[in-house]
C-alpha positions, 0 to 999 in steps of 0.5 A: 409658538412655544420655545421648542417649536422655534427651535424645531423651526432652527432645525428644519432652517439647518437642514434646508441649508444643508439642501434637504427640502421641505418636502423631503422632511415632511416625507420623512415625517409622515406628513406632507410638505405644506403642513411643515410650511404652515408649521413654519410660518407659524400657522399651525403647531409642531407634532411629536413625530416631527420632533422625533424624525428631527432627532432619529433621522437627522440627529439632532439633540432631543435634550437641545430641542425639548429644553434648549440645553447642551449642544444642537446635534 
């Protein structure tokens, strides 16, 4: 897993807490929840789109999660 997916993986584990689903961001990101779930458990990589629903749906940082720079959201 590549230094931005474990961070895609921080987000995702941010919303949950906030009680947004799986499933409800995999809708948002076009895709359905067990592609997130196998992306969680690290059995498959991230797609763009899902770092880009990250950013444009939830407002998270694209510079934080590209590089690991600046503040999460």
């Amino acid at each position: 897993m590549t230094d931005t997916e474990k961070r895609l993986v921080k987000a995702i584990q941010i919303l949950q807490s906030k009680n947004i689903s799986l499933e409800e961001f995999a809708k948002h990101c076009g895709t359905f929840r067990q592609n997130i779930s196998a992306f969680m458990l690290g059995k498959r990589g991230a797609q763009i789109r899902w770092l880009e629903t990250a950013c444009t749906v939830y407002g998270f940082n694209p510079i934080w999660l590209l590089t690991g720079k600046g503040e999460i959201s």
